[in-house]
N, C-alpha and C positions, 0 to 999 in steps of 0.2 A: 361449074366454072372452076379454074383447077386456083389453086393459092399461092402466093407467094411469102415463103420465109426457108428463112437459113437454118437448115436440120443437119447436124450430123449424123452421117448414117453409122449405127453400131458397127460393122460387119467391117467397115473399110475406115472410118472417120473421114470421108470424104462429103464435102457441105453441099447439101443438093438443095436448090432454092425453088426449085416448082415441084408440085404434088399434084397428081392428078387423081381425083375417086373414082377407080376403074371398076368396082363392083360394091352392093351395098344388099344388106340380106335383113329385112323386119323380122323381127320374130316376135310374133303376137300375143304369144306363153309369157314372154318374158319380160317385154316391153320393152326391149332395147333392140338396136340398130346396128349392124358389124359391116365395116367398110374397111373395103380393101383398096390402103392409097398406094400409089406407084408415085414413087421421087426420081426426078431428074436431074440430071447438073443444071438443065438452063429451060428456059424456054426453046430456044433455039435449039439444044440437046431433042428435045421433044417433038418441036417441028420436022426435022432431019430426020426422025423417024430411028434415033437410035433408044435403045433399052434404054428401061430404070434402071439405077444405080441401087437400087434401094425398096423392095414393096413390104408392105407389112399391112397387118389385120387394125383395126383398132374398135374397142366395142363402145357403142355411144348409149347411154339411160335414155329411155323414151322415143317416144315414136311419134314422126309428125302425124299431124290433123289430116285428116278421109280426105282433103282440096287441096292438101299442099304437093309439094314436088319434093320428094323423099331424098331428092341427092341435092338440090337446096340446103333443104333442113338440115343433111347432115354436115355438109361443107359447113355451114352457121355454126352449129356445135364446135367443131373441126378448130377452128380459130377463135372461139371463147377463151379468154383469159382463166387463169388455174382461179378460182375462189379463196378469195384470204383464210377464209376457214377448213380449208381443206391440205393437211399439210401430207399427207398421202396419199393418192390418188387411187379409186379404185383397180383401175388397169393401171399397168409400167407406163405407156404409151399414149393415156390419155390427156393430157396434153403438149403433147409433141410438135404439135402447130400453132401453139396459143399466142396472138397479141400476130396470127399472119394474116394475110391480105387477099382477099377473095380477086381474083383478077379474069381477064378476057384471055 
């Protein structure tokens, strides 16, 4: 399901408010999950079938459960809030989407 939040995109500083996880890669070495999101100006931008504004990598820690839905899981991550205790984030971009909104 793609999310809803307001991201400025580094490259343009233009606010793209839908993201969609257009590829997501387990790696089972490592335990973490790498999803490539594509940002759109709008829903509607994405409907109409025009380009992201905006795609980028982002790596998530861990790896859903052997029953879950692996781009579930990671959209959930995806919009998790930054953790008070964490005042540097492993990756630049991990959370980029934090406090958005999982949508239809």
């Amino acid at each position: 399901m793609p999310i809803a939040s307001n991201y400025t995109t580094p490259s343009t500083w233009a606010v793209a408010g839908y993201h969609v996880v257009q590829q997501l890669t387990l790696d089972f070495v490592s335990g973490q999950c790498n999803a490539t999101v594509a940002s759109f100006l709008s829903k509607e931008a994405k409907d109409a079938g025009k380009s992201p504004i905006y795609s980028q990598q982002i790596v998530l820690e861990g790896l859903p459960e052997s029953n879950a839905d692996p781009k579930a899981y990671a959209e959930g991550l995806l919009v998790e809030a930054q953790p008070a205790d964490v005042t540097a984030p492993p990756y630049a971009n991990r959370y980029a989407f934090a406090g958005g909104t999982i949508v239809e």
